[in-house]
C-alpha positions in Angstrom: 13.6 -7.1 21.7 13.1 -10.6 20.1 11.5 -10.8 16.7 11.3 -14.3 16.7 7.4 -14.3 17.1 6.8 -12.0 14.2 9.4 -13.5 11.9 7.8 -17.3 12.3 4.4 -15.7 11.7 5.5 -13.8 8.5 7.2 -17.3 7.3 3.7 -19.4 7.7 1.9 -16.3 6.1 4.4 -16.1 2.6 3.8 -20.0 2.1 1.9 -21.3 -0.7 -1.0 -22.7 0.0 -1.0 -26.3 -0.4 -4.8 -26.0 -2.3 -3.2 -24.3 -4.5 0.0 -25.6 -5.3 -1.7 -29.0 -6.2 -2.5 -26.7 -9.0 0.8 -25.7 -9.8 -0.4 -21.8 -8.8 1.4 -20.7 -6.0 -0.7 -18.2 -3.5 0.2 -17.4 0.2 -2.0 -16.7 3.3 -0.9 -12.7 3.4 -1.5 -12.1 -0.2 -5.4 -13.5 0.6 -5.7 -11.3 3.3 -4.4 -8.1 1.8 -6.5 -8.6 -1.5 -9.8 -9.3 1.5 -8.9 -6.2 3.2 -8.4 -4.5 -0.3 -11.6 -5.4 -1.8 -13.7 -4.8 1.8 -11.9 -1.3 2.2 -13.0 -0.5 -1.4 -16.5 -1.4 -1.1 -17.0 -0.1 2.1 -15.5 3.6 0.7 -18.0 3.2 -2.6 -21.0 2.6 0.2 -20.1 5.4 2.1 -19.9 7.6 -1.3 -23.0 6.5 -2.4 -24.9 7.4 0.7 -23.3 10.8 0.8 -24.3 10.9 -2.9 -28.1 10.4 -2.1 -28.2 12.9 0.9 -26.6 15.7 -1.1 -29.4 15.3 -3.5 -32.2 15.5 -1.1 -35.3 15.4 -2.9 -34.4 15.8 -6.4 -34.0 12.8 -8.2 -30.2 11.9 -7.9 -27.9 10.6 -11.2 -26.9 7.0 -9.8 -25.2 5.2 -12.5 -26.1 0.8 -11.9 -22.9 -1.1 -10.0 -21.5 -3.3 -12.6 -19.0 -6.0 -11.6 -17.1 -5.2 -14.1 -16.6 -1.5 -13.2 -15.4 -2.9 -9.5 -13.5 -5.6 -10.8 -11.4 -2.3 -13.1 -11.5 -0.3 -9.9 -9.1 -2.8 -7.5 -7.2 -4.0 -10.7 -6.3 -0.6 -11.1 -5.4 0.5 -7.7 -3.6 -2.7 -7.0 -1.6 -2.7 -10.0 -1.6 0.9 -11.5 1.3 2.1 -9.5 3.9 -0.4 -11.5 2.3 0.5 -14.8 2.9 4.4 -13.8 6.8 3.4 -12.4 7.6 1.7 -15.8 6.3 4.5 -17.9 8.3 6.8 -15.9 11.4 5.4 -16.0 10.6 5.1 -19.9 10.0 8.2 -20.4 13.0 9.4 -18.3 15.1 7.0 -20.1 14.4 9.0 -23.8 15.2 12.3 -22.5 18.1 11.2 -20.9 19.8 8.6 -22.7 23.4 10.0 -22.0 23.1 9.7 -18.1 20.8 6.9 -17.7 20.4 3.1 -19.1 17.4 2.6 -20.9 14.7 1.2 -19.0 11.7 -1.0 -19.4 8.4 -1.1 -17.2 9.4 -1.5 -13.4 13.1 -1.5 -13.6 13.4 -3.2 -16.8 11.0 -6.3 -15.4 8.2 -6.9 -16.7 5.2 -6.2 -14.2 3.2 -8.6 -12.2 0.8 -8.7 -14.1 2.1 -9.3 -16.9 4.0 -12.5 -16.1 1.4 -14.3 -14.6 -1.8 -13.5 -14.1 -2.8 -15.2 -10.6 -2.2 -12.0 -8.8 -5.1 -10.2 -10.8 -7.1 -12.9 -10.7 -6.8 -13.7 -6.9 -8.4 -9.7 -6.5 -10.5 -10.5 -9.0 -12.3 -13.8 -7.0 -11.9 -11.9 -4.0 -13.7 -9.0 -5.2 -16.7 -11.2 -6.2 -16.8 -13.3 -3.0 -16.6 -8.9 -1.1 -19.7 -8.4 -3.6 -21.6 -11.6 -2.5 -21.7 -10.7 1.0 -25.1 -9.1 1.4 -24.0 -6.3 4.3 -20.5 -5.2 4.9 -20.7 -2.8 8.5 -19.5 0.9 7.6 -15.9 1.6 8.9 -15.4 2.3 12.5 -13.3 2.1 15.8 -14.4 -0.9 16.5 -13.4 -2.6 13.3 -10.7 -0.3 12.0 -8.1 -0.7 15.5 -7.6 -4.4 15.0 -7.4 -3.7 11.6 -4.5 -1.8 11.8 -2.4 -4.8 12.7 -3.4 -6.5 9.3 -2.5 -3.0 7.7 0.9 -3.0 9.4 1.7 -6.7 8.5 0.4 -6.5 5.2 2.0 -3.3 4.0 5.0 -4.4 5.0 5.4 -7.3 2.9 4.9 -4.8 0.2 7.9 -2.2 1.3 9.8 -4.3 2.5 9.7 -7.9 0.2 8.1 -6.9 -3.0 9.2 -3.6 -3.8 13.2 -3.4 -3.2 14.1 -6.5 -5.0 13.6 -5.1 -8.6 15.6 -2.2 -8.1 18.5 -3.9 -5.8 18.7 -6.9 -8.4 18.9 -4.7 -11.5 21.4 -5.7 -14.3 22.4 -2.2 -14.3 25.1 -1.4 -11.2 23.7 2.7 -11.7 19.9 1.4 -10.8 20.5 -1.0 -8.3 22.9 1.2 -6.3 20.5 4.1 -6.4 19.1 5.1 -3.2 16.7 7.4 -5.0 15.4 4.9 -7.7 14.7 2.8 -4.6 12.6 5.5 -2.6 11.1 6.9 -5.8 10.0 3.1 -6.7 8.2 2.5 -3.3 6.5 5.9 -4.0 5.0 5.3 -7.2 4.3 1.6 -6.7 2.5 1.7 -3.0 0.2 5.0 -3.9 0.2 4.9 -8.0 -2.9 3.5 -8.4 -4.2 5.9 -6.0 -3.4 8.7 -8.3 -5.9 7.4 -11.0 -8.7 6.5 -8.6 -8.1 10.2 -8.0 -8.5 11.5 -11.6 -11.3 9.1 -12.7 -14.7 8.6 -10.1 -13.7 4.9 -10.2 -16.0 5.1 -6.7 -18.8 7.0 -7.0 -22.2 6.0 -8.2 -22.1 8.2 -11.1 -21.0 7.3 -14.6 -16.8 7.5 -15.1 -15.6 11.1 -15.7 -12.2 12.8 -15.6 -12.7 14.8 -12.2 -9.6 16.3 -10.7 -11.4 18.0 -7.7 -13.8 15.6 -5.9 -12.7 15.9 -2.5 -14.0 12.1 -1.6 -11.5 10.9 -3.8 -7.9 13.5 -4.2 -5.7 10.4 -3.1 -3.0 13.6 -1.7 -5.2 15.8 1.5 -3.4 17.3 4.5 -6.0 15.1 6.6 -7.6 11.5 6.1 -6.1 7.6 5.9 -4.0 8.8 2.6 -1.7 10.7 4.1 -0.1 8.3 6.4 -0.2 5.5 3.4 1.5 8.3 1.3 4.3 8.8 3.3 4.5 5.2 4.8 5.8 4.4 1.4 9.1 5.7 1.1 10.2 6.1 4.7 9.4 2.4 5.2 11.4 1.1 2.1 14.2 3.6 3.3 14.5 2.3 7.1 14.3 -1.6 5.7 17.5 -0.7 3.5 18.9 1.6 6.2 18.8 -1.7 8.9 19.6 -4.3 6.2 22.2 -2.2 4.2 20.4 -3.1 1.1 22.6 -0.2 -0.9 26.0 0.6 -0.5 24.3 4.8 0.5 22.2 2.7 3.5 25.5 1.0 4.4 27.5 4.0 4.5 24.2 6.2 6.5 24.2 3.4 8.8 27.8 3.9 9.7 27.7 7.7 10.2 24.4 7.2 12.4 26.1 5.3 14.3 29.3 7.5 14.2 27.2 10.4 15.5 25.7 8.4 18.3 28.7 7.6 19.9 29.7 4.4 18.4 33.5 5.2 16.9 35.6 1.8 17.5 32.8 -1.5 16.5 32.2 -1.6 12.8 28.8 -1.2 11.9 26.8 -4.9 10.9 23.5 -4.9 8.8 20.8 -6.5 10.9 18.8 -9.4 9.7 16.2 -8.7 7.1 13.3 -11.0 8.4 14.3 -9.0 11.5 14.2 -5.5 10.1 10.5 -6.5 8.2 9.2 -7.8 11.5 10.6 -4.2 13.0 9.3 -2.2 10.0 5.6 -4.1 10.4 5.4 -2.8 14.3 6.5 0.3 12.8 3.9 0.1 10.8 1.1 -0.8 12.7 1.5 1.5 15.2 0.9 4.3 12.5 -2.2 2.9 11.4 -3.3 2.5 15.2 -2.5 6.5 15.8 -3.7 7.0 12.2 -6.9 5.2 13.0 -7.1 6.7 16.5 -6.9 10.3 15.4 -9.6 9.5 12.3 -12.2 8.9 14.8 -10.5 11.2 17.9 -10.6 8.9 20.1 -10.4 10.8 23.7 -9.9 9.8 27.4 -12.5 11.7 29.6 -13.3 10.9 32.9 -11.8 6.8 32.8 -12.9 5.8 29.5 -12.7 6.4 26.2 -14.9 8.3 23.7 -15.1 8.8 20.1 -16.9 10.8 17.3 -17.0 8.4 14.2 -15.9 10.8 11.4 -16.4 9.3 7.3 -13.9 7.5 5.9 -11.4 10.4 5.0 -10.9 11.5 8.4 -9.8 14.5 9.4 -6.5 15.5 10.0 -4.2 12.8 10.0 
């Protein structure tokens, strides 16, 4: 199969934009489109919330707490970002108790977050997410919207496994970090779904005022059901199958070899495949999980030559 197609369309889409780089800020296409589906997705979920919100109250008089800009603008900050602050307090952390077996580390690796070298990452979500707030209706999620979708979720996601999140670990200074298949995995873990985990402590989305809640059920980011659990486990297997193909670790070199040992391959010595190539595979990958993800969410069914649906809310229900 030729990946051509999909590797010329993730080259246009990780250009800086020309707008911007008479600025001297450099921006690309895919990073606008994730931080538009991001901010959409986000409002969309607090909609849905709030509605659910009013009909459990009924009559009564129901605690609504006013939307502040400010509040949403926190909300996709910390999402978007809150999974590097967690990885570097980790490895921190993990770096005190263990100082005979492990290097001392800093936040994410040793290097320094985003968003704290530059700030035009948090403040491309930040216009975005007041351009998603001027739009006066935004259509609840559904079948309709969500299956092409998935192809933007699939492309996007995997410029985040696959581009952003390996090079900190396979570029460490230290030869124990950036050799580490586990540091690797555990990194695309914490950074993809990190910022998850908070929105999941604090009601960052509902209309109520901010409380430490551990057990609303809208918002536990970990459920045996809904659109979490595939974007949970996305995470690591992803990262792992784009080093497994490109042989970014001498482990994924050596796993490669006895793959291809057990399938039957003993005489040609095993060669890393290109890594445009492997993200272009890794995006299908990916995008056909959020089709089936999206597919089961809303059970889609054949009956009787055509399809039919029950739209379900946004957590889904067993996938």
């Amino acid at each position: 199969m030729s990946f051509q197609p999909f590797i010329s369309l993730y080259r246009y889409a990780i250009e800086p934009i020309a707008l911007f780089s008479w600025f001297g800020v450099e921006v690309c296409s895919i990073e606008l489109i994730a931080a538009l589906r991001f901010c959409t997705i986000l409002r969309q979920i607090r909609e849905d919330l709030y509605a659910k919100h009013l009909r459990r109250a009924g009559d009564k008089p129901a605690s609504v707490e006013e939307r502040s800009f400010l509040r949403d603008a926190c909300t996709s900050l910390t999402i978007k970002f809150g999974g590097e602050a967690i990885m570097g307090t980790l490895l921190s952390r993990t770096c005190i108790m263990r100082t005979n077996r492990f290097p001392c580390l800093g936040p994410l690796l040793g290097v320094p977050p985003s968003f704290v070298l530059s700030g035009v990452s948090p403040s491309v979500y930040i216009a975005t997410q007041a351009i998603v707030e001027c739009i006066p209706v935004i259509p609840p999620m559904s079948l309709s919207s969500e299956l092409p979708l998935s192809i933007v979720d699939g492309f996007t996601r995997a410029w985040l496994l696959c581009s952003l999140v390996p090079k900190p670990v396979i570029t460490h200074a230290s030869p124990v970090i950036a050799s580490s298949p586990w540091t690797l995995l555990l990194s695309s873990l914490v950074i993809a779904n990190g910022g998850f985990f908070i929105m999941g402590m604090i009601t960052f989305l509902m209309p109520t005022p901010l409380t430490l809640h551990m057990s609303q059920p809208a918002e536990r980011p970990i459920k045996p059901y809904g659109w979490t659990a595939t974007d949970f486990c996305c995470a690591p297997s992803i990262t792992g199958l784009y080093a497994l193909l490109t042989h970014a670790q001498p482990f994924w070199a050596e796993l490669h070899s006895v793959i291809s040992t057990v399938l039957g391959n003993r005489g040609d010595k095993v060669v890393p495949m290109d890594p445009e190539a492997a993200r272009a595979l890794c995006a299908l990958i990916l995008t056909g999980m959020s089709f089936t993800r999206t597919v089961k969410n809303y059970r889609l069914v054949w009956k009787k030559g055509e399809f039919h649906y029950l739209t379900l809310s946004w957590t889904g229900d067993r996938y």
